[in-house]
C-alpha positions in Angstrom: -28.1 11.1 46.7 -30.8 12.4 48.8 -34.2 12.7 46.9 -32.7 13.4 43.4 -32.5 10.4 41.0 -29.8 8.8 40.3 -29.5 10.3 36.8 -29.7 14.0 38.0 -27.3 13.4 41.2 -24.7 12.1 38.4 -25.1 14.9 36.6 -24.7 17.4 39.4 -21.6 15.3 40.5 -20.3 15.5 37.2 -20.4 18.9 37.2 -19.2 20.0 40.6 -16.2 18.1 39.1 -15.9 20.3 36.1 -16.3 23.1 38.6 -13.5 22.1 40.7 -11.4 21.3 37.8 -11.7 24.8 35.8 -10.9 26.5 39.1 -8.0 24.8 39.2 -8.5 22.7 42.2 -6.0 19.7 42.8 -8.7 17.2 42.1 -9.4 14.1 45.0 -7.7 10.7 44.1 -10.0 8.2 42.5 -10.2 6.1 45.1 -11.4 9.2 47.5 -14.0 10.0 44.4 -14.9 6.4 44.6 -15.7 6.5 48.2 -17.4 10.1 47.8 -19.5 8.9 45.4 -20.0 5.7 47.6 -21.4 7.4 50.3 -23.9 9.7 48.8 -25.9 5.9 47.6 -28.5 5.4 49.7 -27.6 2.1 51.8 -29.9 0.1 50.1 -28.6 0.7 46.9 -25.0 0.9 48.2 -25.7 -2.6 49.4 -26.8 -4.1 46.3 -24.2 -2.6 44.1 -21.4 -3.5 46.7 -22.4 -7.6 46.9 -22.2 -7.8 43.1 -20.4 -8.0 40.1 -21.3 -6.3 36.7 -19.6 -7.0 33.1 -17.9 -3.7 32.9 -15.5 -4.7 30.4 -16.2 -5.8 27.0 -13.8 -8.7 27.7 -13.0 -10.9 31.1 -15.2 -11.8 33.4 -17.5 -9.5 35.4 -16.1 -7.8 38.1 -16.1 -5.4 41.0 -16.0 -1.2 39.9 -12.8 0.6 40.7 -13.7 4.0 39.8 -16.3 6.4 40.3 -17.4 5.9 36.5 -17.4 2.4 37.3 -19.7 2.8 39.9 -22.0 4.8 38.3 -22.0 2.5 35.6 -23.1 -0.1 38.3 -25.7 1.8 39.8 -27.4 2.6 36.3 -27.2 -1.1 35.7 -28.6 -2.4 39.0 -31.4 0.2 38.8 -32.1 -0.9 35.5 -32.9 -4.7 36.6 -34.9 -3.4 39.6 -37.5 -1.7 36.8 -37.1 -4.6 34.6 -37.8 -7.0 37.1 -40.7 -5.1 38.7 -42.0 -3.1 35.5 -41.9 0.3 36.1 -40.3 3.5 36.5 
């Protein structure tokens, strides 16, 4: 993720998918997107996100992410708390 914000990484990310996917590139697995996406976190937020669970789905209990989406999700969630919890942005 470097020294772009969360939000604009995603977006970047989302697009060098789109990219990859108009070219007509055989796209990774999700579980290699997953751990792409993974390792571009910075370790502390990796960390947090990784020791937790998050309600993800609208029913069961929270849980772990699977996918990329997922873990994006996550990370929007977990940065969200840290603001809340120290007030500000």
């Amino acid at each position: 993720m470097g020294r772009l914000s969360h939000s604009a990484f995603r977006a970047e990310w989302e697009h060098s998918l789109e990219e990859l996917k108009d070219a007509g590139v055989d796209m990774y697995s999700e579980n290699t997107l997953y751990r792409k996406y993974l390792c571009k976190l910075t370790a502390e937020l990796r960390s947090s996100v990784m020791k937790q669970v998050f309600p993800l789905d609208d029913v069961g209990p929270p849980r772990k992410p699977k996918t990329w989406e997922e873990l994006a999700e996550c990370v929007e969630m977990e940065l969200d708390d840290f603001i809340s919890f120290y007030g500000y942005v």
